[in-house]
Structures are given as structure tokens and as C-alpha cells.
DRENKE-306343 format. One record per residue (C-alpha): x, y, z; residue number from 1; residue in one letter. Coordinates in steps of 0.02 Angstrom, whole numbers, plus 50000, padded with zeros to 5 digits. Example, Ala and Ser with C-alpha at 12.3 -4.5 7.8 and 13.67 -1.06 7.14 Angstrom:
<sites>
px;py;pz;num;residuo
50615;49775;50390;1;a
50684;49947;50357;2;s
</sites>
This chain:
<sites>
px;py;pz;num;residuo
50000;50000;50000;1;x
50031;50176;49995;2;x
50054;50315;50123;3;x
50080;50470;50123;4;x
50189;50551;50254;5;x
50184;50710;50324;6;x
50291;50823;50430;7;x
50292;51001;50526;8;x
50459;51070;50478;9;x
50466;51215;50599;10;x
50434;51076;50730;11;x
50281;51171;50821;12;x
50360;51327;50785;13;x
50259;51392;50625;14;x
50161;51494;50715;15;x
50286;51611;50809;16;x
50402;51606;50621;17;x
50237;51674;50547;18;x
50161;51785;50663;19;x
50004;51707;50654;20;x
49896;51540;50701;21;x
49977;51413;50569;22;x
49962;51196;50601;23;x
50148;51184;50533;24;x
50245;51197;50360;25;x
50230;51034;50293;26;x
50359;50911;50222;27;x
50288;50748;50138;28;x
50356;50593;50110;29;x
50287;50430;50015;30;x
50300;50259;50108;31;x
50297;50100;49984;32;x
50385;49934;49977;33;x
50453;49965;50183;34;x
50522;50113;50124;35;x
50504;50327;50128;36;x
50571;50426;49984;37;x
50561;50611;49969;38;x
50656;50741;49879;39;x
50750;50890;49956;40;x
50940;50870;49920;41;x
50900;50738;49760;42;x
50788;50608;49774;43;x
50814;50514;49946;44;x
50749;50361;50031;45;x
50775;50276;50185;46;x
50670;50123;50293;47;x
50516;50184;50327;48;x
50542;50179;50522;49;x
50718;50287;50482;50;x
50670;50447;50431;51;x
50583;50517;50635;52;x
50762;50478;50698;53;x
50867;50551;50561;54;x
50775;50711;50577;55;x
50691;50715;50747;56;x
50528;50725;50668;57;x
50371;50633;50702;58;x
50230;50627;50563;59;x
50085;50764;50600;60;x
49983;50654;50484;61;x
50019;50469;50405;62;x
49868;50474;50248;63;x
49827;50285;50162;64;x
49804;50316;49968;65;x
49768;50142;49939;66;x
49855;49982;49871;67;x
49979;50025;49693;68;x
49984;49906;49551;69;x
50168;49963;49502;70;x
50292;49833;49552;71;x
50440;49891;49662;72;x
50557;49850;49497;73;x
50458;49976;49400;74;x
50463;50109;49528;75;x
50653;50106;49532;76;x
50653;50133;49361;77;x
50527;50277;49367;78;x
50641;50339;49520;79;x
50803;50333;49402;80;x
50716;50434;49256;81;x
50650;50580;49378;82;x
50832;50587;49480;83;x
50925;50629;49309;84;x
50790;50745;49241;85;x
50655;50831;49338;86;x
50696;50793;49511;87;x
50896;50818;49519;88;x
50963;50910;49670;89;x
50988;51098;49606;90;x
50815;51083;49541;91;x
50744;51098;49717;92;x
50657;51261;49732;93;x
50576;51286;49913;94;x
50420;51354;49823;95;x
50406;51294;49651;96;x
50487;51126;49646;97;x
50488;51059;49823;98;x
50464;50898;49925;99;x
50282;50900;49901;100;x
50270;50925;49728;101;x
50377;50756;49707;102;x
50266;50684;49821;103;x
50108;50734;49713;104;x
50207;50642;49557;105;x
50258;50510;49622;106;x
50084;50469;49698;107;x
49995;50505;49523;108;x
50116;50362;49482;109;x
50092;50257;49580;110;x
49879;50256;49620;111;x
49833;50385;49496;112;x
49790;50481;49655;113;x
49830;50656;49742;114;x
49913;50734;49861;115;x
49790;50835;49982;116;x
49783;51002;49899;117;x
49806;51089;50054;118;x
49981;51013;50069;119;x
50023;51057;49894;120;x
49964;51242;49875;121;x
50008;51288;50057;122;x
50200;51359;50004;123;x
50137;51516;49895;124;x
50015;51594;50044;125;x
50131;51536;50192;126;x
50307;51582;50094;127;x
50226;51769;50074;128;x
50206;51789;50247;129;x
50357;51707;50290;130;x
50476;51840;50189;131;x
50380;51980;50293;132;x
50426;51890;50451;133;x
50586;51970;50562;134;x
50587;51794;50619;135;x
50609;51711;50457;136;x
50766;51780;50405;137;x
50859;51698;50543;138;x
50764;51536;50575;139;x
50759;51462;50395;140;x
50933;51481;50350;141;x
50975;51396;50519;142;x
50876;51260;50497;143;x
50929;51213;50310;144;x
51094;51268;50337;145;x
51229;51111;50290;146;x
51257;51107;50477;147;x
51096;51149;50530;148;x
50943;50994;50567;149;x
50866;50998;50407;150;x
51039;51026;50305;151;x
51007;50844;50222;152;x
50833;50884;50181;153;x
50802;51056;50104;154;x
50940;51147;50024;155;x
51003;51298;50120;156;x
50878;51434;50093;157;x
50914;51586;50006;158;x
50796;51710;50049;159;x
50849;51844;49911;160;x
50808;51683;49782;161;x
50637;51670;49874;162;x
50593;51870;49803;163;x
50618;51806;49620;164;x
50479;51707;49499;165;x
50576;51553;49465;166;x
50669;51582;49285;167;x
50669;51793;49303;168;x
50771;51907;49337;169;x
50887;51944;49476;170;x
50803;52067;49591;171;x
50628;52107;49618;172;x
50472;52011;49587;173;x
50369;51916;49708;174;x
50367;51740;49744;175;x
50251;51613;49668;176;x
50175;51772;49539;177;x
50215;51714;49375;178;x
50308;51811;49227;179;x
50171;51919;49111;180;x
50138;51809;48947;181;x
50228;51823;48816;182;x
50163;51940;48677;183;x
50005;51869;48576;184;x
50090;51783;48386;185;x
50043;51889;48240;186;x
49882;51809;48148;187;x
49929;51704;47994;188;x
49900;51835;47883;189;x
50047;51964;47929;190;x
50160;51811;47917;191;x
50291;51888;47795;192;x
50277;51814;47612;193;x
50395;51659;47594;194;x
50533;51723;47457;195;x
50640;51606;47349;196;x
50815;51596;47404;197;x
50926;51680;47294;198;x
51088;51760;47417;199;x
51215;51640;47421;200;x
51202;51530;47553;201;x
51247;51550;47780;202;x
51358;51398;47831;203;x
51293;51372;47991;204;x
51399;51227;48111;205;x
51319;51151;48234;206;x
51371;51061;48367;207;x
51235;50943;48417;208;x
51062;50955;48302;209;x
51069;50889;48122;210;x
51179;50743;48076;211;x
51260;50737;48256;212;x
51081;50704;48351;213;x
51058;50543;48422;214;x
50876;50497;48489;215;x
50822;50470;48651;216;x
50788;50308;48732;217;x
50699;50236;48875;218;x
50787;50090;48914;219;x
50719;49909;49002;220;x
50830;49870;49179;221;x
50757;49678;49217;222;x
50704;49581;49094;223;x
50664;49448;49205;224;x
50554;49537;49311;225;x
50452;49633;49155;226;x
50424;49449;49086;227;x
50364;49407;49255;228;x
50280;49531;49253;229;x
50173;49518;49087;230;x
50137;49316;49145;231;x
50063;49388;49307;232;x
49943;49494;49221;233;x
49886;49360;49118;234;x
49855;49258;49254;235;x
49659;49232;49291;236;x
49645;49428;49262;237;x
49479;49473;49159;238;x
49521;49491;48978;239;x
49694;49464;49014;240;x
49677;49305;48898;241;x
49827;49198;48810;242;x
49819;49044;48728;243;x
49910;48891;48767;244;x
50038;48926;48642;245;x
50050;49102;48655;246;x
50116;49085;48828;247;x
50227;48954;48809;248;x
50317;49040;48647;249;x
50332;49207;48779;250;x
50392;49094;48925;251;x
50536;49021;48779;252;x
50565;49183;48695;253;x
50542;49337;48792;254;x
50696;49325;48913;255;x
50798;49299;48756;256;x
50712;49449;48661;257;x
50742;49560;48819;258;x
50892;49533;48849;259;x
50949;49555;48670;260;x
50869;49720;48683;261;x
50955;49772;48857;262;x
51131;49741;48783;263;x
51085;49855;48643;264;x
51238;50001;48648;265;x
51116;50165;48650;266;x
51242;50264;48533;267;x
51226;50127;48407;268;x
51040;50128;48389;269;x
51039;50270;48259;270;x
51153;50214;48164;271;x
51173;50075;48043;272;x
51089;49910;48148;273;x
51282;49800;48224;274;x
51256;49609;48143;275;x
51244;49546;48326;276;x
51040;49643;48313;277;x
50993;49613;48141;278;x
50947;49433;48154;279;x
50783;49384;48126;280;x
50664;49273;48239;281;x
50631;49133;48253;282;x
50455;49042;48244;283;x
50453;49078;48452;284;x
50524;49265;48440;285;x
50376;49302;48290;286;x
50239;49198;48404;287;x
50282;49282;48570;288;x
50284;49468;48477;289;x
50131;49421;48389;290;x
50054;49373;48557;291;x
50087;49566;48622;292;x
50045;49643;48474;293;x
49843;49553;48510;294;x
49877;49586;48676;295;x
49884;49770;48648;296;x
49717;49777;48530;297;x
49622;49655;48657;298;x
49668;49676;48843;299;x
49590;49809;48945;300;x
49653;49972;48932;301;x
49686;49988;49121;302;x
49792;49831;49110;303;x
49891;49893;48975;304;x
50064;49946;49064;305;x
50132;49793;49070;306;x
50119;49756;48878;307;x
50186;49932;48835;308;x
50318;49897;48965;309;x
50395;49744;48873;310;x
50341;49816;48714;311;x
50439;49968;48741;312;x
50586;49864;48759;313;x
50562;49727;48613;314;x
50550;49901;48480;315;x
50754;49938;48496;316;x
50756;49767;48409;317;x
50725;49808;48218;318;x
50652;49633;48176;319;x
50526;49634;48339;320;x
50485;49828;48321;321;x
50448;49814;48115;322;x
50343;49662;48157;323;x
50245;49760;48298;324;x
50199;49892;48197;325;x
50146;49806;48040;326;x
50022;49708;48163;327;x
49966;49854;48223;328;x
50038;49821;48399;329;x
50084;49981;48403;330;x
49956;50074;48341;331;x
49835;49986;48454;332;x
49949;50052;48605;333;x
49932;50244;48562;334;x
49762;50227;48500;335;x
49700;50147;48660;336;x
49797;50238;48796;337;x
49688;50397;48754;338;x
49557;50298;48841;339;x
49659;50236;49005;340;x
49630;50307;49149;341;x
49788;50264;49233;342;x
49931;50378;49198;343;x
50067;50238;49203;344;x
49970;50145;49070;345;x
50006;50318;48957;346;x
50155;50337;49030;347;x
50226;50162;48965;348;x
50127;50195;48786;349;x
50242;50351;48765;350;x
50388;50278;48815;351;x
50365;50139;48673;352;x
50319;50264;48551;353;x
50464;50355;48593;354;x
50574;50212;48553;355;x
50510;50148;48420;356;x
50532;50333;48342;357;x
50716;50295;48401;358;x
50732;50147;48272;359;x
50774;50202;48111;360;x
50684;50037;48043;361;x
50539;50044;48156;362;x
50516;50220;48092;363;x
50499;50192;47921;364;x
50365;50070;47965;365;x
50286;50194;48087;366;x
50279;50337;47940;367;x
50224;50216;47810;368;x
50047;50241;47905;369;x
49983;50386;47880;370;x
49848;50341;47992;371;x
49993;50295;48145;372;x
50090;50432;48090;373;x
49949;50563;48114;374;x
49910;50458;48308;375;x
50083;50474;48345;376;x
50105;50658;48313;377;x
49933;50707;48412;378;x
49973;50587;48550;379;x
50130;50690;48581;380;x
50064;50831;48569;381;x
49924;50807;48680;382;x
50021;50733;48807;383;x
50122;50897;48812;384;x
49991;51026;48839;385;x
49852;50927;48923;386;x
49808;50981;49096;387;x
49767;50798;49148;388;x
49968;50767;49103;389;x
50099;50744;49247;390;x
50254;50813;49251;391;x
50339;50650;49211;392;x
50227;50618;49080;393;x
50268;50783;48998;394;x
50457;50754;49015;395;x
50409;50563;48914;396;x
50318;50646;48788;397;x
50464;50763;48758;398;x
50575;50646;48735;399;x
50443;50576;48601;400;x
50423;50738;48513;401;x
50621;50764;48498;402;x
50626;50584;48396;403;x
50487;50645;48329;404;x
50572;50791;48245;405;x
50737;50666;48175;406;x
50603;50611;48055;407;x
50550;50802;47998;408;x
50604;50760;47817;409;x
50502;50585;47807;410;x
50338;50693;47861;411;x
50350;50864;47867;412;x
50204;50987;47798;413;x
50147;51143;47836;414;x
49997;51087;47970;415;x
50108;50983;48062;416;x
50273;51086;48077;417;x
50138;51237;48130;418;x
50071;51132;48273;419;x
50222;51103;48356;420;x
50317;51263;48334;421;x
50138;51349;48409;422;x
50150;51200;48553;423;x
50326;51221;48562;424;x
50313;51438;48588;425;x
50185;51418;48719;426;x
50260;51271;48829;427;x
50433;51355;48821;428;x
50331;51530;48889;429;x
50251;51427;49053;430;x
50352;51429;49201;431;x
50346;51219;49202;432;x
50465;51226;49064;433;x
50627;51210;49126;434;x
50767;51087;49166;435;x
50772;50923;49066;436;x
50612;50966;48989;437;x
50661;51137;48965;438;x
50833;51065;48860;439;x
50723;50916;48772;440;x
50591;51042;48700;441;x
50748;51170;48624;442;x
50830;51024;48556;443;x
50661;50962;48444;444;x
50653;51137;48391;445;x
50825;51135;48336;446;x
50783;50983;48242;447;x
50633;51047;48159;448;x
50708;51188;48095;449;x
50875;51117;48032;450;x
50759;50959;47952;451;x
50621;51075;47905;452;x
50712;51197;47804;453;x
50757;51369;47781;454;x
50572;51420;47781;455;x
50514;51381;47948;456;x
50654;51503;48014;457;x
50548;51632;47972;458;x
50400;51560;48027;459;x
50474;51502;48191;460;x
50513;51691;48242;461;x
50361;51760;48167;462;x
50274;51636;48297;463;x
50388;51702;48440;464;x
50562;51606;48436;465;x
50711;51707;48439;466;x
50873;51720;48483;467;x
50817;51770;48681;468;x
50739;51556;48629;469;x
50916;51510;48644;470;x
50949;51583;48818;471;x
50846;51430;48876;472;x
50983;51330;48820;473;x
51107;51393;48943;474;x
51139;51245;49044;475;x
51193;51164;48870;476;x
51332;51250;48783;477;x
51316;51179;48632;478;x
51141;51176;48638;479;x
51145;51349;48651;480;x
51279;51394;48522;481;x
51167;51302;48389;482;x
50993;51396;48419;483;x
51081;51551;48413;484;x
51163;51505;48260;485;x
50985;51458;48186;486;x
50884;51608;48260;487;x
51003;51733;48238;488;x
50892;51871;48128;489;x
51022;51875;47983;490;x
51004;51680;47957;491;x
50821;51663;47942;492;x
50806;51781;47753;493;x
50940;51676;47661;494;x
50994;51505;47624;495;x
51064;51404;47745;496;x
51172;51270;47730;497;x
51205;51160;47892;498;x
51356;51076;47937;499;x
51424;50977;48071;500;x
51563;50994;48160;501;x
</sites>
């Protein structure tokens, strides 16, 4: 099962730090699987009966959300992809990005469920009155300090930090009030006539986009356990059905498959397919793919995760992935996760999208239906800018969209290129856009508009992007040397060539 944790930071003392009646500032932690994990300094866990004595805290509140159908493998996995991305340690933010907003993720994960809302909204009014206190000043850095008794916890607190929207300016502002929007695009119409190119052409060298990309991939940690895992949930379930021979050819064949696909060498994938891959199955290998790829047009939508879990694996295998898609395995995946109600279910559809995108020969499949193409693109997309989206799901479907855009030649038109640079200028204006999903959304620009051709340059400003775009790239170098290259205002009226350096 699992509980939610929470704690009074100030121990008691919230109310003489504020000034004014207050229960306590709350710190939350999630308890699953004997243990609590939480985020403050990184993403942390401990035994469950650890954390009170590390930090002299007792829980003010210990909240059942129910029983989790995510097994403890999957979890780490889940754990692995938010440490690296959304939920490293200089992403904490004591108002924006805190413990309980990893709690709230991780529990959508998990159940599907919430954190209270009065746990999660509490840091904008009580952080206010907090920078007003003459108490605050002294207590908070104290208490977060690297010596101090929440050191571990919470990163020290800088209060000057605390007066700025999260991604402005230094200096003024107030906390938790976000940035004015950006500046409404100019209608369609006053989009400036597309001339033929006739100066001679910009050399522009990039560092990472064009031919030096490489896609993204989500890759499988235990094969045993996901074909354990897929056996389970065939096991008695309703609708979970398999025939006789169906299961035997996934008990002979799966571990293989898996495994094959875990020792794939992730730098290789885009390139041409290493002998040791390009084999092709045997009468097992086709029968125990086959079996998924029904599995994924008949089983119940809310019992879906583990098939996109293994299938997400088997599509780094050319021979399994072109197989899954001409049965329509795939297809049947991001056609049917629309309709799940469990977030992991999408979750796992968008990582196997993602890396079947990431197969060059799985790809040409993929576009070779215009009917999966067209799923694939609005699944991203919706996935992206749909409230009902979590954070991690976002950051998935990122990753989706970026090997999305590698393919901008085999599908680009007007429509579609228009719909993401639009998606692309508003999600890069919210404040959730930064870090890894920040860096993953400038980098499928980049790739639309070296792919997409000189053209879109001037529509990608017209729509907003600039060179101020690039800025977002900071924590990249390269990154950032390459969008300036391609938004810089001379480049976007004449030819330009690309080149790699």
C-alpha cells in the first residue's frame, strides 16, 4: 500500500516564524515497499521507520492512498528517470519545485491519486508571509543550513532567491507570481511572404542538432522481472487472455528477446543496425511478439502497462519493432491509451512510442501509416499541453516529440510543423518549462528547423522564437551555440546550409 507522510518542519514553531495561528509547514514523504522517499537534496529514501530519527521528526499526519499496482522493479526505474531529469538536486526550489510536489508525482504514479491540495498549495500563501517575518530571516537559514537539522533535507535557503519568479530576473518580483505572457503571435495573415532563396548561402555549424543528434531512449533494467511481470497479468485477470501457445512461445522467447534488447549500445541505435541485432526470429520470437501485438488491441486498457512495458523494450530490436507495427501492435497502444485512465498505462505507451521513433527501421514502418503517423504526432502533442498530464509524463512525451522531429524530412508539411512550433512557443513561455524538459523541447526545435528547412526560420520567429529562445539553452553549451546560430535574425532571410562539426 501507499502512504503518504507528512511532517511540521518548523517543529511546532510555524506559528511564532509566521506571526500568526499556522498547524505547521509541511514536508511529505511517500512510504511504499518498507520504504520513505522524498526529495529535498536529490531524490532520497531511507526504511520507513528511519526517517523520525534522522530528523527528529514525528509525522503530523500518516494518509493511506490505497494499494499500487506498480511493482517495486518499476518504481526504481521511474525513480532513476525523475533523479537525472526533473527531480535532480539543484532543481529543488523551496516554492516551486519542492518535496511536496515530488510527492504529488510520484503518487499520480503510483495510484493515479493526489496529494491533499492543502499540502500542495500551502507554500505560495505561507512563503509570502514568511519573507515579511523578522523571524524568518534567521530561522530558515538555520535550519537548512549544511550544519543545521534539516541541512540533508532542504537545500540551504536563500531568501533573496525566494523574492524572484523562478526563471526571472535577479532582483525584484514576488514569489510564486508568475512572469506576464509572452506577447500574443501575429495572425497568419501578417506572416511575411515566403521568398525564393537567391543570396548565396549561411554555413551554419552546429554542434549537436542535424547529423550529430542521436535519439532518446527509455531503456528496460530487468528483463526477468518485466516477463514476470506480463505472465502475472495474464494470470486469471479478466480479459487478460493467452492461449496455450502464446504463453509458452513468451515463456521460451521473451527473456531471450529482452535481453537482446538490454545489451543494445544506446549510441549505436541510430546508426546502421551491428550484425549481433539484425537477426531475425525465430518461429518463438515472431509467436511471442505476435502474442503482444493482440495483447495490445484486446486487453483492457487499464491493464495495459505491462504490455507497453515489454513492448517498449522489444521496439530497439529492428526485427521485433517492424513486426509490431505492421500488426498494428503499436498502433493499438497509442490509440487505446487515450482511453486509460491510469497515467502509468500512458506513461509506458509514450515511452514505446518514443522508442520505436528511436529505430530508424521501426520508423519507416511507423511513417508508412499515415493513419499511425497522424496518432503518433497528436498523441505527443496532447500529452504535452494537456492539463490531465503529469510532470513525468510531459518530460516522456518530450522525449517523444524530439525523435519525433529526427524524422522532419520523412513527414513534414505545413499543418504539422505549425502545430508544434505553436505548442513548442507556448510550453517554452510557462514557468513548468525548465530543466530536462526545458533542454528536450529546444533540442526538437532545433531539429525541426534544421530538418524543416530554411522556411520555417521565418515562421518560427514570426510565431515568437528568437534568439532570447536560445537563452533557455544555457545549461547546454552547445545547445545553446546552435539555436543562436539558427535564430540569429540574419540567418532566417537567406539560404542556409548546415554543417556539422
Amino acid at each position: 500500500r501507499v502512504v503518504l507522510r507528512v511532517y511540521d518542519l518548523t517543529r511546532g514553531m510555524a506559528s511564532k516564524i509566521i506571526g500568526r495561528p499556522v498547524e505547521g509547514i509541511w514536508h511529505s514523504g511517500v512510504v511504499v515497499f518498507g520504504r520513505e522517499i522524498f526529495f529535498g537534496s536529490g531524490i532520497q529514501q531511507c526504511s520507513m521507520h528511519a526517517f523520525p530519527a534522522m530528523y527528529g521528526m514525528q509525522p503530523t499526519r500518516s494518509i493511506d492512498l490505497g494499494p499500487t499496482e506498480v511493482p517495486a522493479e518499476m518504481l526504481e526505474m521511474w525513480l532513476a528517470e525523475m533523479g537525472s531529469s526533473l527531480f535532480r538536486p539543484e532543481s529543488y526550489h523551496l516554492l516551486q519545485h519542492n518535496c511536496n510536489h515530488f510527492a504529488d508525482e510520484m503518487v499520480q504514479f503510483m495510484t493515479g491519486g493526489r496529494v491533499p491540495t492543502d499540502i500542495t498549495s500551502q507554500a505560495d500563501e505561507l512563503m509570502r508571509l514568511l519573507l515579511i517575518s523578522p523571524m524568518a530571516a534567521m530561522v530558515l537559514p538555520a535550519l537548512t543550513s549544511m550544519g543545521g537539522p534539516l541541512g540533508n533535507l532542504i537545500p540551504n535557503v536563500d531568501l533573496s532567491e525566494l523574492m524572484t519568479p523562478r526563471g526571472g530576473p535577479a532582483g525584484g518580483g514576488v514569489a510564486g507570481v508568475a512572469a506576464p505572457p509572452p506577447p500574443t503571435p501575429p495572425p497568419a495573415q501578417l506572416l511575411p511572404p515566403m521568398q525564393p532563396p537567391t543570396p548565396p548561402p549561411v554555413l551554419l555549424v552546429l554542434r549537436t542538432l542535424g547529423d550529430k543528434a542521436r535519439p532518446l531512449l527509455s531503456l528496460q533494467a530487468s528483463a526477468t522481472a518485466i516477463g514476470n511481470l506480463l505472465k502475472a497479468a495474464a494470470a486469471g485477470v479478466p480479459g487478460c487472455s493467452l492461449t496455450d501457445g502464446e504463453r509458452a512461445a513468451l515463456e521460451r522467447a521473451l527473456p531471450t528477446l529482452l535481453a537482446r534488447a538490454a545489451a543494445i549500445d544506446p549510441a549505436a541505435v541510430w546508426g546502421p543496425v551491428p550484425s549481433a541485432h539484425n537477426t531475425q526470429l525465430n518461429a518463438d520470437e515472431r509467436a511471442a511478439v505476435l502474442a503482444l501485438a493482440r495483447a495490445a488491441a484486446e486487453w483492457p486498457a487499464a491493464k495495459l502497462s505491462s504490455v507497453a512495458f515489454v513492448v517498449r523494450s522489444l521496439v530497439l530490436l529492428p526485427d521485433a519493432s517492424v513486426l509490431l507495427v505492421e500488426q498494428r501492435g503499436v498502433a493499438s497502444l497509442v490509440k487505446r491509451a487515450g482511453a486509460a485512465e491510469n497515467a502509468l498505462v500512458r506513461m509506458m505507451v509514450m515511452t514505446a512510442l518514443s522508442n520505436a521513433l528511436a529505430v530508424p527501421a521501426s520508423a519507416r514502418a511507423l511513417f508508412a501509416d499515415a493513419e499511425l503517423t497522424e496518432m503518433a504526432q497528436l498523441a505527443v502533442l496532447h500529452m504535452l499541453k494537456s492539463d490531465d498530464s503529469t510532470d513525468g509524463g510531459r518530460l516522456l512525451a518530450s522525449a517523444a516529440l524530439y525523435n519525433l522531429t529526427l524524422h522532419t524530412e520523412a513527414f513534414a508539411d505545413g499543418e504539422w510543423c505549425m502545430a508544434v512550433l505553436c505548442a513548442l512557443a507556448e510550453e517554452l513561455s510557462l514557468e513548468r518549462a525548465r530543466g530536462e524538459y526545458a533542454l528536450r523541447l529546444l533540442r526538437a526545435l532545433g531539429q525541426l528547423l534544421v530538418r524543416g528547412g530554411p522556411d520555417l526560420l521565418g515562421l518560427a520567429r514570426a510565431l515568437g522564437h528568437g534568439e532570447h529562445t536560445a537563452e533557455l539553452a544555457a545549461a547546454d553549451p552547445n545547445l545553446h551555440a546552435d539555436l543562436r546560430e539558427l535564430l540569429r535574425e540574419e540567418a532566417g532571410a537567406e539560404k542556409v546550409a548546415v554543417s556539422c562539426v
